[in-house]
C-alpha positions in Angstrom: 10.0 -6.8 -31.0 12.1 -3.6 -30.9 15.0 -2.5 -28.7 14.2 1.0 -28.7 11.1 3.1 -27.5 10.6 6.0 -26.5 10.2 5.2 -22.9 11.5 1.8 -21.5 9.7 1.4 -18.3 12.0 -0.9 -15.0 9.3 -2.6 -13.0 6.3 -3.2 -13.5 4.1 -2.3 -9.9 0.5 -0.2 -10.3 2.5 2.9 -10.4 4.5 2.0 -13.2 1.7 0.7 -15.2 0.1 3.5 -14.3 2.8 5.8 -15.6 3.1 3.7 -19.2 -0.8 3.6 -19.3 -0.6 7.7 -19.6 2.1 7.4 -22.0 0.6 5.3 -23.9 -2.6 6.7 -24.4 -0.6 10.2 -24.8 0.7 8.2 -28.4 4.3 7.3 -26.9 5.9 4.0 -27.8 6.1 2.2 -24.3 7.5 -1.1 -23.6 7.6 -2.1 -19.3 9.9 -4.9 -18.1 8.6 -6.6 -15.1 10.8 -9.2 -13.1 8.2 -11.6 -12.3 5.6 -13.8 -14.5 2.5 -11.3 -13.9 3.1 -7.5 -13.9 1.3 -5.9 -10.6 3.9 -5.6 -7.8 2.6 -5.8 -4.2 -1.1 -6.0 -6.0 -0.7 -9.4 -6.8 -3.2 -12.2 -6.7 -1.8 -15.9 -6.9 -2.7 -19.3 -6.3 0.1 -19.7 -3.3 -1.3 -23.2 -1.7 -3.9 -25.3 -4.1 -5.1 -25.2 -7.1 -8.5 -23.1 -7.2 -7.6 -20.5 -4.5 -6.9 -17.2 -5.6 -4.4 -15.1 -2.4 -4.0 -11.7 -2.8 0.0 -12.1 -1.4 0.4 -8.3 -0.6 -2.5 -6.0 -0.9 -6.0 -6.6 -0.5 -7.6 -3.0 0.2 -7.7 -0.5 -2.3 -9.8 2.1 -0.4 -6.9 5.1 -1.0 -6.6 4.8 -4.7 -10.9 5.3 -5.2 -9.9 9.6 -4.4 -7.4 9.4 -7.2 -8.5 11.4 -10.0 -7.8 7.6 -12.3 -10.7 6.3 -10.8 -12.8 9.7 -10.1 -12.6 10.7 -13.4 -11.7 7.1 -15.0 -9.4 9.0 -17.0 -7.3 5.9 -17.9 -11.1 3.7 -19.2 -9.8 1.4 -16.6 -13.2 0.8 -15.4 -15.7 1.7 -18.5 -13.2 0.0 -21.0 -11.2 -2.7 -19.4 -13.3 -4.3 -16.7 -11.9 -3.2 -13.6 -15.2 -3.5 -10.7 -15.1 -2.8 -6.7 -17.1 -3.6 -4.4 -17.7 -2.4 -0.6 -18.2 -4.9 2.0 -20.2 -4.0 5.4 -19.7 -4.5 7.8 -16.6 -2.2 6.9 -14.7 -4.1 10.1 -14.6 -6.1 12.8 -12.4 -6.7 15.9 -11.6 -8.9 18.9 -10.2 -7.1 22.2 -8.0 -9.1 24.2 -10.6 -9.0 26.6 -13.5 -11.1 24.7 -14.9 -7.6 23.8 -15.6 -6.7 20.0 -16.3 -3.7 18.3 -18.2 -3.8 14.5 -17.8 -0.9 12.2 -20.2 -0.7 9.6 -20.9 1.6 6.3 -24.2 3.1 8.1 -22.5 5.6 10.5 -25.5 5.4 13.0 -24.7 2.0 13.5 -21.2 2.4 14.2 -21.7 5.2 16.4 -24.3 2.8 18.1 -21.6 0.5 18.6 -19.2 2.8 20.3 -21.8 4.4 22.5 -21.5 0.6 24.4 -18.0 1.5 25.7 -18.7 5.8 25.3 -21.3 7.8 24.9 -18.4 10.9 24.6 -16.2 8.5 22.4 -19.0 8.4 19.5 -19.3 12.5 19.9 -15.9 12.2 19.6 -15.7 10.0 16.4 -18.5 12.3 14.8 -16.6 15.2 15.5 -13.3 13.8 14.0 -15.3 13.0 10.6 -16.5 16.1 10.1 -13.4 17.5 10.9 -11.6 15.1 8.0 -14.7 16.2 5.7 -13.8 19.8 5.8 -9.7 19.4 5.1 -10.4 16.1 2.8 -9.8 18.3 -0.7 -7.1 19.9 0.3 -5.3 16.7 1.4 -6.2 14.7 -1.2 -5.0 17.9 -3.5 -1.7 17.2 -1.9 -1.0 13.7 -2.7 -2.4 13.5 -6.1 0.2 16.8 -6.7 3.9 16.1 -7.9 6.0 17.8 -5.0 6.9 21.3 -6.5 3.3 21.2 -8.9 1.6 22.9 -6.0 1.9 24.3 -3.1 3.2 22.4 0.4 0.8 20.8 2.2 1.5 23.5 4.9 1.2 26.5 2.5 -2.2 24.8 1.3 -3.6 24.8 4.7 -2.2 28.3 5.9 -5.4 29.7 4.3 -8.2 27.1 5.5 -9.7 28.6 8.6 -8.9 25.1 10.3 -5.1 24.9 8.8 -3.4 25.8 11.9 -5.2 23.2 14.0 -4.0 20.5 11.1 0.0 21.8 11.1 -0.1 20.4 14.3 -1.7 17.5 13.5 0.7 16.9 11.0 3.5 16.5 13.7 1.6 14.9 16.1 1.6 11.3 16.3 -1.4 9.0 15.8 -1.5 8.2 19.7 -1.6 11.9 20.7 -4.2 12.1 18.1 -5.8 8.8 20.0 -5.2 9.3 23.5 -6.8 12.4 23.7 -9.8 12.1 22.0 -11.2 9.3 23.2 -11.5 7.4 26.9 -12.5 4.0 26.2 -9.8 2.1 26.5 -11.7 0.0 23.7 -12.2 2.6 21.0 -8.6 3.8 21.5 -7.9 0.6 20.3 -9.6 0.0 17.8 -8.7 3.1 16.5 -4.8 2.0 17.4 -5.3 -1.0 15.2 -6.9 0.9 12.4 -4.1 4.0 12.4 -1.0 0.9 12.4 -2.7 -0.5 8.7 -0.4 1.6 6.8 2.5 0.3 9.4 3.8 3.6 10.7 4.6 2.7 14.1 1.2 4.6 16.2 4.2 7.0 18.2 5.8 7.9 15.1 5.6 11.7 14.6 4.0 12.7 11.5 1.3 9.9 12.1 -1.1 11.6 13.4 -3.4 12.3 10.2 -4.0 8.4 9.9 -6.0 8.6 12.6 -8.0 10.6 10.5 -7.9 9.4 7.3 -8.0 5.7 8.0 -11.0 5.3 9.5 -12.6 8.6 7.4 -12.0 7.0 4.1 -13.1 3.3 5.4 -16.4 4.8 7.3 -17.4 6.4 3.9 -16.4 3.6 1.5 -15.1 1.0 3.3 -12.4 -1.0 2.4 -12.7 -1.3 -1.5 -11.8 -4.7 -3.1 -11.6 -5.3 -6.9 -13.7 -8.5 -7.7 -11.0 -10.9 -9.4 -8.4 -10.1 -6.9 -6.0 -7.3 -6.2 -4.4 -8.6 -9.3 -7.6 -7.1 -11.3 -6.0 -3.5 -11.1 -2.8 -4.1 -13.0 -4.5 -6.4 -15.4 -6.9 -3.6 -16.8 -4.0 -1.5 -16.7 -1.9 -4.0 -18.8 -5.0 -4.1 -21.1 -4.9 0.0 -20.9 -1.4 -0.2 -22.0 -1.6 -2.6 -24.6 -5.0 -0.8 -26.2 -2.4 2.4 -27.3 0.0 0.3 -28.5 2.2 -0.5 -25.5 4.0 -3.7 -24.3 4.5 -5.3 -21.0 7.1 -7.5 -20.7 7.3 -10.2 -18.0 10.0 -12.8 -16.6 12.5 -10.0 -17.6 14.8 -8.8 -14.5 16.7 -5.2 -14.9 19.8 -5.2 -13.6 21.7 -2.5 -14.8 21.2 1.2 -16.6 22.6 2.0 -19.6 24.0 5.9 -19.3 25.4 7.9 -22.4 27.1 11.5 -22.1 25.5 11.7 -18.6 22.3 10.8 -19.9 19.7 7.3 -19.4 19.4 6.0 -22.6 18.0 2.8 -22.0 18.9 -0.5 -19.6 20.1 -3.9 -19.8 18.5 -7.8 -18.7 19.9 -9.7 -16.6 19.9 -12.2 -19.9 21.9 -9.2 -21.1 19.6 -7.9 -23.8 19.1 -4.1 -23.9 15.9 -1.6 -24.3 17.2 1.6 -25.6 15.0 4.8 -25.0 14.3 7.8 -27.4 13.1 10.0 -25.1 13.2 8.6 -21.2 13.8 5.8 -18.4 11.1 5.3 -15.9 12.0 3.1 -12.9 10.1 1.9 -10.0 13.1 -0.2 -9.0 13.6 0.5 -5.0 16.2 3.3 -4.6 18.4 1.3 -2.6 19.0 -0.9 -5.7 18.8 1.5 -8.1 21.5 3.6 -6.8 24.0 0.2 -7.6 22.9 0.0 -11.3 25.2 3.3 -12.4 28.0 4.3 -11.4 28.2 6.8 -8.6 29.7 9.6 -10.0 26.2 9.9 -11.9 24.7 10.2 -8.6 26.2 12.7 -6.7 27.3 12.8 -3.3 24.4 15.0 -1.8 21.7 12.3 -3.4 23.6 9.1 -2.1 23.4 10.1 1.3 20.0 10.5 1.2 19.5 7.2 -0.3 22.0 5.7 2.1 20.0 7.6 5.1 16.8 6.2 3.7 14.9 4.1 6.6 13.0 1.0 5.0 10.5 1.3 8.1 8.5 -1.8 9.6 8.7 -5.4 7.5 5.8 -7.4 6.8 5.1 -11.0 8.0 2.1 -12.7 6.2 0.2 -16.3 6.3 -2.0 -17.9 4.4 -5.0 -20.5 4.5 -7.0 -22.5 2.5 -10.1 -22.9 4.7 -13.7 -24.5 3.7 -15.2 -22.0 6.3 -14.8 -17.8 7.0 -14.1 -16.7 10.5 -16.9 -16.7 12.6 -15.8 -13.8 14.5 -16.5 -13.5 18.3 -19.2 -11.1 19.1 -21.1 -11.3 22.2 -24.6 -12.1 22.5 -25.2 -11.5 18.8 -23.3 -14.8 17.7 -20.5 -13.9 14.8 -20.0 -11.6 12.7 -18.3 -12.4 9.4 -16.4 -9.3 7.7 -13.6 -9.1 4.6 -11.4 -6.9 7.5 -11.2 -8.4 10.7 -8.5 -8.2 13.2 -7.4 -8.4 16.8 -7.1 -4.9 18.3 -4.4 -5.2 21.4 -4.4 -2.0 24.0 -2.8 0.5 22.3 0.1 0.8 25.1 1.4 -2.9 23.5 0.8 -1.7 20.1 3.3 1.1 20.9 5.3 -1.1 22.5 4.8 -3.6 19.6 6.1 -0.7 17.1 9.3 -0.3 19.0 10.7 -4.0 19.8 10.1 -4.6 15.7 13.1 -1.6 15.6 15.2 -4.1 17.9 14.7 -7.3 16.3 11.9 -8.4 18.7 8.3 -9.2 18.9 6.5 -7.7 21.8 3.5 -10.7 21.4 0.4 -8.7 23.4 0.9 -5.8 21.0 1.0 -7.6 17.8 -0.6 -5.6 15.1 -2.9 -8.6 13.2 -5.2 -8.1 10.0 -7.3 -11.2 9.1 -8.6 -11.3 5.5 -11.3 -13.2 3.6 -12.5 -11.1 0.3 -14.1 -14.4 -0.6 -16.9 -13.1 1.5 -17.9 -10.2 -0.9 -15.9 -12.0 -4.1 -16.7 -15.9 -4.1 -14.9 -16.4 -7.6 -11.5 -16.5 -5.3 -12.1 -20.0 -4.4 -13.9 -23.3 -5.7 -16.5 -25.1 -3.8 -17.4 -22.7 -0.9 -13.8 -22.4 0.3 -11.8 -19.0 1.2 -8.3 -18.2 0.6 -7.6 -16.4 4.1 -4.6 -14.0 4.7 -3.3 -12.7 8.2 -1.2 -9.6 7.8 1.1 -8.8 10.6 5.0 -7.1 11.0 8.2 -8.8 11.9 12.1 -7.9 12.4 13.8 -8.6 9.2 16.2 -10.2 11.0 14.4 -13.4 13.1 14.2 -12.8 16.7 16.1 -15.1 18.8 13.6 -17.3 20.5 12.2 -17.9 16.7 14.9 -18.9 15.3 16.2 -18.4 11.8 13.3 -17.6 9.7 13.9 -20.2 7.2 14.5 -23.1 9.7 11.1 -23.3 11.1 10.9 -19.5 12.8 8.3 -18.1 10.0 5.9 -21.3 10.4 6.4 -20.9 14.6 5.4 -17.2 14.4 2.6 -18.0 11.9 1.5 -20.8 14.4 1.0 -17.4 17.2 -0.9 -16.1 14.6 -3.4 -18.5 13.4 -3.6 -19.8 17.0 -5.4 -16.2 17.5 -7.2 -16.2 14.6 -9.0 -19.3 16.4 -9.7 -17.8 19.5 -11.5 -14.9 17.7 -13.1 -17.3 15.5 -13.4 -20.6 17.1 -14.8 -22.5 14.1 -11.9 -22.4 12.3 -10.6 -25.7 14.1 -7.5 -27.2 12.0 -10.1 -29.5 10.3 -11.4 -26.8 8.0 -7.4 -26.0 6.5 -6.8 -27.6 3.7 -3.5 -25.8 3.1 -1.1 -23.5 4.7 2.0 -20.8 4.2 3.7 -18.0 5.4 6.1 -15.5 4.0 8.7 -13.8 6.3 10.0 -10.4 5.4 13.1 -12.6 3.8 10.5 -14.4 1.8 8.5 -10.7 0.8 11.7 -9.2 -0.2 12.6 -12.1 -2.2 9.1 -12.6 -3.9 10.3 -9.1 -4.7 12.9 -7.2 -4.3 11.1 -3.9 -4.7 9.8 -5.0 -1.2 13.2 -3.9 0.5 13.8 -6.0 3.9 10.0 -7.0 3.3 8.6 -3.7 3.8 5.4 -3.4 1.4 4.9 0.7 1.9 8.5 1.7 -0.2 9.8 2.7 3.2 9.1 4.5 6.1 6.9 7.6 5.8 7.5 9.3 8.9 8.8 13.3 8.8 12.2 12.3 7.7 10.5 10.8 4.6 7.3 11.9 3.7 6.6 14.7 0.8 9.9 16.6 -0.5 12.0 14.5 1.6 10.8 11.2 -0.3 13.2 9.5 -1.6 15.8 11.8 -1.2 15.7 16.2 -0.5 15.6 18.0 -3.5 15.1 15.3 -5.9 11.4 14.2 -4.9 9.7 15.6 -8.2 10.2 12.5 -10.4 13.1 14.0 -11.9 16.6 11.8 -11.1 20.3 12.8 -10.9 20.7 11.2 -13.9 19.4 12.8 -17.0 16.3 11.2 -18.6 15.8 9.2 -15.7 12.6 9.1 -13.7 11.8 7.7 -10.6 8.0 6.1 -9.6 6.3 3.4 -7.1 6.4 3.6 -3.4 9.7 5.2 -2.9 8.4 8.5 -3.8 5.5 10.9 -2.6 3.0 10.3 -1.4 4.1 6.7 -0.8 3.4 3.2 -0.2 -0.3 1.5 -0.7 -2.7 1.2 -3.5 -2.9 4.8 -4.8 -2.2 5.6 -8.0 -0.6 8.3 -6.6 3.0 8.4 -7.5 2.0 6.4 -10.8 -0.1 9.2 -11.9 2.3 12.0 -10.6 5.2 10.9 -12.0 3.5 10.4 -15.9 2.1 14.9 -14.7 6.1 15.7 -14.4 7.0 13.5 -17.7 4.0 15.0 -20.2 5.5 18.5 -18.4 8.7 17.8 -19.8 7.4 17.0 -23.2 5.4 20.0 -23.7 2.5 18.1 -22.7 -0.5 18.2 -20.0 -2.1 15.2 -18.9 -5.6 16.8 -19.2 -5.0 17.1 -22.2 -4.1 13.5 -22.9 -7.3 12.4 -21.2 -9.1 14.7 -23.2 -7.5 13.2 -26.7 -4.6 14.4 -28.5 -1.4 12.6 -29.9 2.4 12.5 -29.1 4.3 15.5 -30.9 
């Protein structure tokens, strides 16, 4: 292999890939170093407990990603050429109250509106009106996050000519329990709506949350909550094929650990085997910016872009379990029986969840708020485990550091909170007795960040997204178009706009501002042509 390219890409996450697939296909020589033994970042899908039993250990859901243009337009052949299939399960959702009660969402919106008119016949007016209210502002947000800041205009200047934009500014700043709390009176449906606003773990009183309360559920209630077949895993595999089909190379088992800067300039970075991968014409990274900032010297910075890294709030960690089970959860519901659904979850009252979102700030769990996701794709995707069985995964959050009456988190404080967990798991499905695990783990935020250190103080979303970090601000003011401090660097993956998740987003952003500054489009590059 070579040791120069003309773009040596640091990490190898779906953004990245995504980046290098554009590249590649635009005729550039692109080589991507990945730390780990399987490119993909958070979407990863490995056999974590037996044998046979495929867990997707970060993502599951790839619902945000279908509105990217990649998918739309399949502009990358990821689906017509290199295999990549979703599916959409219904019922989209389905939740236990701490009550008994539960609450089904499913892809027919009659139904679901048939299921809120139980608790309120003004909540499901409500929930219709709210849709069509997303449908008619949909474009211009999705406009927005599929734009490389300073491409287009502000999200604010796009809506100051919509004849609803003034009612969404405020929205913007409004957080998703204002959103919430008003329109709706069931204390039920404001919690379910609570638990489906906190997915993207931005605390539900966080300002500049209100549009999940929106989006969430408007995007799930039209497509529900997408999930490759094959595992998460499945989207950075096609991309690796995409990659590798124009001549590019993906690298595994190979750590970055420093950049290599000439005259000011990025001209390549070095292994931490020591070898180095000298670039022609660029350095991508999708390294977290609070490591990246460490592998220069600070002079090539700047003052003004350190403390905006430095100021840079890694948001709410993740806590995650897993189980190898020879049955689904029979969710509780009612007089109907069970209901058995890929997204299931336990929906506390949204003043706990609040409550919830604020003790995680101070190192605590507050335990009738806790935000939990239970996961079984095998439902809709059977291939995931042998013999009947399903690979189950229960999301939560959790203080970095391990609350006291845990414990240290490696000493028997992660299996203790995943105990909580799995012991309500069980009361929302009680046929998931400890007979039907065959296996069982849990990953701390220690454990995330260590699986990968892009996942900083196990937070799987880049960093928080509130105001302070969302748009231009992300990662740092002035420096949120791709472009770095440091001459041919560029900067992808979570830590810049429009975020965390499975979006394409940033991927496909950053590879608009690179093509730019090569005298290239990337229509053009989807439409054919070659490198100049």
């Amino acid at each position: 292999m070579p040791d120069t390219f003309d773009f040596v890409v640091a990490g190898g996450g779906h953004n990245s890939l995504i980046t290098a697939a554009y590249l590649a296909r635009a005729g550039y020589e692109v080589v991507v170093l990945d730390a780990r033994s399987e490119a993909g970042g958070g979407a990863s899908t490995e056999e974590l407990l037996i044998p046979g039993y495929a867990f997707d250990s970060c993502s599951t859901g790839h619902t945000l990603i279908q509105i990217n243009p990649l998918l739309i337009r399949d502009e990358l052949g990821l689906v017509s050429e290199f295999g990549l299939t979703y599916v959409d399960p219904d019922p989209v959702a389905h939740v236990v109250f701490p009550d008994g009660e539960h609450f089904t969402m499913w892809l027919d919106l009659d139904r679901t509106l048939e299921e809120i008119r139980r608790f309120s016949a003004a909540d499901a007016v409500a929930y219709q009106r709210m849709l069509d209210e997303f449908d008619e502002v949909k474009g211009v947000y999705g406009q927005y996050r599929f734009t490389p800041i300073g491409y287009g205009p502000s999200l604010d200047e796009a809506l100051v000519d919509h004849p609803a934009g003034r009612v969404w500014m405020r929205r913007n700043v409004m957080s998703a329990w204002e959103v919430i709390g008003r329109e709706f009176e069931s204390r039920h449906i404001q919690a379910f709506m609570s638990w489906m606003a906190f997915q993207t773990a931005q605390p539900l009183d966080s300002p500049g949350s209100g549009y999940l309360a929106y989006s969430l559920v408007g995007g799930r209630q039209r497509r529900s909550w997408s999930v490759p077949l094959g595992g998460s895993a499945s989207l950075p595999r096609a991309l690796v094929k995409a990659i590798a089909a124009h001549g590019g190379t993906v690298v595994t088992d190979t750590l970055v650990t420093s950049l290599i800067t000439e005259n000011g300039r990025c001209v390549g970075v070095e292994t931490e085997s020591g070898d180095q991968y000298r670039a022609r014409r660029g350095v991508i990274s999708s390294i977290h910016v609070k490591a990246l900032v460490d592998m220069a010297p600070a002079e090539s910075w700047g003052e003004e872009f350190l403390y905006g890294v430095d100021t840079y709030n890694e948001g709410l960690s993740s806590f995650a379990s897993y189980y190898a089970t020879t049955e689904a959860p029979q969710m509780r519901a009612g007089d109907s029986g069970s209901v058995e659904a890929v997204s299931a979850g336990w929906a506390a009252w949204p003043e706990d969840v609040i409550e919830f979102g604020r003790g995680l700030r101070q190192s605590r769990i507050h335990r009738p708020g806790m935000f939990l996701l239970f996961v079984t794709p095998t439902l809709v995707d059977p291939s995931r485990a042998p013999g009947g069985g399903h690979p189950i995964k229960i999301l939560s959050m959790a203080p970095y550091d391990a609350p006291e009456d845990l414990g240290d988190w490696d000493s028997g404080g992660k299996e203790a909170l995943a105990g909580e967990h799995f012991g309500i798991l069980q009361e929302c499905a009680p046929n998931l007795t400890d007979d039907t695990v065959l296996a069982r783990g849990a990953k701390s935020p220690v454990d995330i960040e260590r699986a990968n250190p892009h996942m900083w103080r196990g937070t799987i979303h880049g960093g928080d997204r509130g105001l302070a970090y969302g748009g231009a601000q992300r990662p740092v003011p002035g420096w949120a178009s791709h472009r770095m401090p440091i001459d041919g660097l560029y900067q992808t993956g979570a830590t810049t706009h429009p975020g965390g998740s499975i979006t394409g987003g940033p991927g496909r952003n950053a590879a608009i501002v690179i093509l730019d500054d090569l005298g290239r489009s990337l229509v053009e590059v989807v439409g054919g042509g070659s490198a100049s």
